[in-house]
C-alpha positions as CSV (number, residue, x, y, z in Angstrom):
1,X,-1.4,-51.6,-41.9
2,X,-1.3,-54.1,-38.8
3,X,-4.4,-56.9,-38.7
4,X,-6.4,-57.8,-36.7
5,X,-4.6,-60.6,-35.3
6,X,-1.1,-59.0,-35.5
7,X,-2.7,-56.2,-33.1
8,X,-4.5,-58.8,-31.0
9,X,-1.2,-60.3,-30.5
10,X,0.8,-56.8,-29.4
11,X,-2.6,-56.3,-27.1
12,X,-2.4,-59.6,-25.3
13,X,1.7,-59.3,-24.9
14,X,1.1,-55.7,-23.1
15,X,-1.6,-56.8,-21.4
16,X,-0.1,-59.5,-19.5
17,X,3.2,-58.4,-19.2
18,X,2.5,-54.5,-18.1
19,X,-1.1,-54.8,-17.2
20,X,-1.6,-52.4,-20.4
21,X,-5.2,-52.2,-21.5
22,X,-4.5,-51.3,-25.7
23,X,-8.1,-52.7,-26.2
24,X,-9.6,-49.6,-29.2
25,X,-6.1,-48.7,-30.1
26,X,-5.1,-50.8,-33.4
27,X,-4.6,-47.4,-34.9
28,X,-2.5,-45.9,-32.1
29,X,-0.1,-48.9,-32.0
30,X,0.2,-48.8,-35.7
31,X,1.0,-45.4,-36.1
32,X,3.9,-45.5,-33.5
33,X,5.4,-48.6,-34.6
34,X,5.0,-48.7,-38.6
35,X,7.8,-46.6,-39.3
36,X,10.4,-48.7,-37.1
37,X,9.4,-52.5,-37.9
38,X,9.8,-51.1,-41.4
39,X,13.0,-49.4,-41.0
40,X,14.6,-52.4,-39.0
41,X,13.2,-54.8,-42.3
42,X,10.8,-57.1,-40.7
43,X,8.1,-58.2,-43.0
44,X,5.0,-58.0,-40.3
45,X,4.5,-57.1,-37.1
46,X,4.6,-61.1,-36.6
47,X,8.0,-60.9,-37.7
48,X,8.9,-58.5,-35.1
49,X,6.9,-59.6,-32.4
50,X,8.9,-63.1,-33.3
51,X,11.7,-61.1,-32.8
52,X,10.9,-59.1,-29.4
53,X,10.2,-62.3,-28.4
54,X,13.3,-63.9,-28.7
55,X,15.5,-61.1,-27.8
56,X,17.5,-62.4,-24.8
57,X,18.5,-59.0,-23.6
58,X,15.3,-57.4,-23.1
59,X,16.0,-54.8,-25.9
60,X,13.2,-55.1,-28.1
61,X,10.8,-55.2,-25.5
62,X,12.1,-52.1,-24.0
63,X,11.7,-50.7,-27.6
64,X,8.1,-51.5,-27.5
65,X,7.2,-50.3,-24.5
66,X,8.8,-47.0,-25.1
67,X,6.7,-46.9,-28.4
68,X,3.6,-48.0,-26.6
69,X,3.4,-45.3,-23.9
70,X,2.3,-41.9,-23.4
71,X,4.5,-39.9,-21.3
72,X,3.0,-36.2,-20.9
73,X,3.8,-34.2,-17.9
74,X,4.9,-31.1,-16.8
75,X,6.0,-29.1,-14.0
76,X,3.3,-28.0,-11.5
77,X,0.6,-30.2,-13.2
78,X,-2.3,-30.4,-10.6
79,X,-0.5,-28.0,-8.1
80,X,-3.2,-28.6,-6.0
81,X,-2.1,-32.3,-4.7
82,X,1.3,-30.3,-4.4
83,X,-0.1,-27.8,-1.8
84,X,-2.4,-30.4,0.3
85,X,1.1,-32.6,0.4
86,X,2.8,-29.3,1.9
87,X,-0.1,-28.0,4.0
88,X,-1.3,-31.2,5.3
89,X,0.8,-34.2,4.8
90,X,4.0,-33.2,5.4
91,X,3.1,-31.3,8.6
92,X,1.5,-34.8,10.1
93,X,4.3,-36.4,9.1
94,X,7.1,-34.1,10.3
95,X,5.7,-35.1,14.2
96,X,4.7,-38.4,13.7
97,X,8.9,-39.6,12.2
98,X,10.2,-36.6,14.3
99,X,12.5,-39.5,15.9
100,X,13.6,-41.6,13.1
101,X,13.5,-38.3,10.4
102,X,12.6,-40.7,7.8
103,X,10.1,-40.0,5.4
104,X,9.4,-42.7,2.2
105,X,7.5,-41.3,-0.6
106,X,7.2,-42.8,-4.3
107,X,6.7,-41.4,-7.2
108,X,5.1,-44.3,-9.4
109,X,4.8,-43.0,-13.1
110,X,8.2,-40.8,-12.7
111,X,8.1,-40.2,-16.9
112,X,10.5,-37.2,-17.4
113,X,11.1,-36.4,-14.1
114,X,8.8,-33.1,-13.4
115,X,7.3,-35.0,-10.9
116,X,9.0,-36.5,-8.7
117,X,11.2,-33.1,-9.3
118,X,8.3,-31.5,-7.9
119,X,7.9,-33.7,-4.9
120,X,11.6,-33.1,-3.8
121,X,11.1,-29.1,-4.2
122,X,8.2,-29.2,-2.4
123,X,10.1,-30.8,0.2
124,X,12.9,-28.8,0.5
125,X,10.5,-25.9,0.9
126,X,8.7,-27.1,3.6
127,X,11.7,-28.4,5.7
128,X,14.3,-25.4,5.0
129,X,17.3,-25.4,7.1
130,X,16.3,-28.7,8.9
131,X,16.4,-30.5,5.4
132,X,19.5,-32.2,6.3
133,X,18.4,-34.0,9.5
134,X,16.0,-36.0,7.3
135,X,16.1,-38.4,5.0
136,X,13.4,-37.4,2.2
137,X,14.6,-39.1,-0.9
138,X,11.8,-39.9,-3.7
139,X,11.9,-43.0,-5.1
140,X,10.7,-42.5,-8.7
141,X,10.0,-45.3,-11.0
142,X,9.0,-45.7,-14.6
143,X,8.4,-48.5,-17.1
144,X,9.9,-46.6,-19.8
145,X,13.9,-46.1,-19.4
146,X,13.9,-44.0,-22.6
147,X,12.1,-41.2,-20.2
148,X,13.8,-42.4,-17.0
149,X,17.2,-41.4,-19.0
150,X,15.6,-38.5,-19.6
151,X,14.5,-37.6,-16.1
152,X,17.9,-38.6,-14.8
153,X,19.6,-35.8,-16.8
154,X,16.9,-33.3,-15.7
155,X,17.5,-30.7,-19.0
156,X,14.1,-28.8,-19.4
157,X,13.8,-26.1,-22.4
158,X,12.8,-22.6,-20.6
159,X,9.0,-22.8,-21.5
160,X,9.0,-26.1,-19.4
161,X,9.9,-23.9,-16.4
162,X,7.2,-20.7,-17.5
163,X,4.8,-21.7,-14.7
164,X,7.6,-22.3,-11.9
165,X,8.1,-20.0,-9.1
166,X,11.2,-17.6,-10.0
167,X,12.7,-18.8,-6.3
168,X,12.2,-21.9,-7.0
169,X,14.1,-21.6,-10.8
170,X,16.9,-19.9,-9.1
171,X,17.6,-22.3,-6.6
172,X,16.4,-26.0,-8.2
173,X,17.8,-25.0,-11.8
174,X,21.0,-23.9,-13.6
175,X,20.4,-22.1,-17.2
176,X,22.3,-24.2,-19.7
177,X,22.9,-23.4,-23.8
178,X,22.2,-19.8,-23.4
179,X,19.4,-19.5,-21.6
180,X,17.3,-21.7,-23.9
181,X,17.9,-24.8,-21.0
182,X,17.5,-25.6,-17.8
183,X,19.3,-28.3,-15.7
184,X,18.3,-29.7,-12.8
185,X,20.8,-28.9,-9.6
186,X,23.0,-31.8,-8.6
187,X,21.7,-30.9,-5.2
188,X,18.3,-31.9,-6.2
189,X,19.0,-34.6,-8.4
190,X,20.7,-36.4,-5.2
191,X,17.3,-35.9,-3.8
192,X,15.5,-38.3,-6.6
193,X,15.8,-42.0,-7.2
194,X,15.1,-43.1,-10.7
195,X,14.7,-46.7,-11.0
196,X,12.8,-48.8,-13.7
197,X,9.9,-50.4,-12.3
198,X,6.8,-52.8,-13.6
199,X,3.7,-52.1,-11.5
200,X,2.4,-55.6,-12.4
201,X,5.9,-56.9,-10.3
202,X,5.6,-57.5,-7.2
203,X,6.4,-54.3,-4.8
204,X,10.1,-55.0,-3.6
205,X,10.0,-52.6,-0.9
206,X,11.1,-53.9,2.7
207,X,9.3,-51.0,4.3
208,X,5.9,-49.6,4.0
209,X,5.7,-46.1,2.3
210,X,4.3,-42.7,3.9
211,X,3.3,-41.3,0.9
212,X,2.6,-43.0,-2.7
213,X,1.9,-40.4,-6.2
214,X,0.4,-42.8,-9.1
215,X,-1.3,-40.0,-11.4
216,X,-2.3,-40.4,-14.5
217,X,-1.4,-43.9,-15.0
218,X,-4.2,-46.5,-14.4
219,X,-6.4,-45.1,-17.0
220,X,-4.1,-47.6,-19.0
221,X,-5.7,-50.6,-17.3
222,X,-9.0,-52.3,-17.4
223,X,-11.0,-52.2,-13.8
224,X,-9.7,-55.8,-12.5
225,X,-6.0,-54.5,-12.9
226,X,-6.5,-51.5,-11.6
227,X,-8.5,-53.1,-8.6
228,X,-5.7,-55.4,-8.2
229,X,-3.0,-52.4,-8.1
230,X,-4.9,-50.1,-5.9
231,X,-4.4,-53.1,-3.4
232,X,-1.0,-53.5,-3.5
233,X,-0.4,-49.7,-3.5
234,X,-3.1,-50.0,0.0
235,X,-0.7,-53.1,1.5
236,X,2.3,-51.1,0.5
237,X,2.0,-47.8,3.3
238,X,1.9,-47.3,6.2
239,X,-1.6,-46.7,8.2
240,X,-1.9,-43.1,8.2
241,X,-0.1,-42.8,4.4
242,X,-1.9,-41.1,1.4
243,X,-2.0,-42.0,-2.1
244,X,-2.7,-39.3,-4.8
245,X,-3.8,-40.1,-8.5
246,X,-4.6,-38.3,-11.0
247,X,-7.2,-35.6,-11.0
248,X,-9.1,-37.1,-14.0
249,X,-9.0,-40.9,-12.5
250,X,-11.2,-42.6,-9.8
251,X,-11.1,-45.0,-7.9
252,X,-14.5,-47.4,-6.8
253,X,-16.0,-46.5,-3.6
254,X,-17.3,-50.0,-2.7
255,X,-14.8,-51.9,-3.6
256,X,-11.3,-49.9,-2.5
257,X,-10.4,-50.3,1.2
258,X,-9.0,-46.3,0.7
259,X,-11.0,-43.6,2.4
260,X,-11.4,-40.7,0.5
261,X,-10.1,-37.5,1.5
262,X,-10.9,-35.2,-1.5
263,X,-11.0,-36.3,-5.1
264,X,-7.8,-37.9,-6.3
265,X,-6.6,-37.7,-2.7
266,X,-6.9,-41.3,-0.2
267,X,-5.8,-42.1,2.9
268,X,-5.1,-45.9,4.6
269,X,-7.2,-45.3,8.0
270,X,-5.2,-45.9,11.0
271,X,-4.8,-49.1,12.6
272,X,-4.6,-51.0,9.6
273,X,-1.8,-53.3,8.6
């Protein structure tokens, strides 16, 4: 069983590296990484931590991060961010980059790729036959790349795909092994940009974005983090761009510069920089 310090060590690595609040979760961290310090023959978790530590390649650390978070998702989870982005956002946006037909939306906790899946289907939908005058790639990041690897190759079992609209199946999705699998469309795939991505780094974009999805992914940080993050998401679009998080989450009235549209949905007021 890990100690006290041995956990207090994991807690402060993640949290200053990832931003990771793992305070009331000795038990969780044990459970998902007793088996493999064991099977790799480290003595403690000292010994391993020793050992992620001094891994020039970046390996172990990857390993732990992996092991340390949660990625659920699935297709059409809180549908209705997916229908005010159709109704309302896109159709704002469509006339105000008519000229330059150039729309940048991220997808900021990408995990296995039903997301920012989502986002691209909901944006062929809306722009049909003009879809090819536009450039409406989603940048998807994740800390994780054992889901990113997943996301890339887009393979969801059939029950994944229960609650998706049959057009939407036959179009976005190819059956694979039988029926029992479904790939993702190289046609939508080229729509998606997976890239592996630390949300304590700073933002590397050279352009502001219209359109910024982080749900369900700062209940892992404390309030000064998250504080911190919801600013740089804020300096990161444009005036006029929307964030969505997720439908459980808040964000602090008096302190975020964000106007609030509806819960879990913000907007950066025009005329700001």
């Amino acid at each position: 069983m890990i100690t006290d310090e041995e956990f207090g060590r994991i807690a402060v690595y993640m949290k200053q590296r990832y931003g990771i609040d793992l305070t009331n979760k000795k038990v969780i961290v044990n459970g998902r990484l007793e088996n493999y310090v064991r099977s790799k023959g480290w003595e403690n978790y000292h010994e391993y931590m020793d050992a992620v530590e001094r891994d020039q390649s970046g390996a172990e650390e990857r390993m732990l991060v992996n092991f340390l978070t949660t990625n659920h998702t699935y297709f059409m989870r809180e549908f209705e961010h997916f229908d005010f982005f159709k109704n309302t956002v896109l159709p704002a946006l469509k006339k105000k980059e008519g000229r330059n037909k150039d729309l940048r939306i991220w997808c900021g906790a990408a995990s296995t790729g039903e997301e920012p899946y989502m986002i691209a289907m909901v944006l062929a939908d809306f722009f049909g036959l003009e879809r090819n005058q536009w450039d409406t790639k989603v940048l998807a990041t994740d800390i994780s790349t054992k889901v990113l690897k997943q996301a890339m190759m887009g393979i969801y079992s059939a029950e994944q795909l229960n609650n998706i609209p049959e057009q939407w199946k036959r179009h976005f999705f190819k059956a694979i092994a039988g029926g029992a699998q479904y790939q993702v469309t190289d046609e939508l795939k080229k729509e998606v940009i997976f890239r592996q991505f630390n949300l304590m780094d700073t933002f590397p974009f050279k352009r502001k974005m219209h359109t910024i999805f982080l749900r369900n992914v700062m209940i892992y940080f404390d309030e000064r983090t998250k504080k911190e993050l919801v600013q740089k998401v804020y300096d990161a679009l444009e005036p006029g761009g929307y964030l969505f998080i997720g439908t459980t989450e808040t964000l602090d009235r008096g302190s975020t510069p964000f106007q609030l549209v509806r819960p879990s949905i913000f907007v950066k007021k025009e005329g700001k920089g």
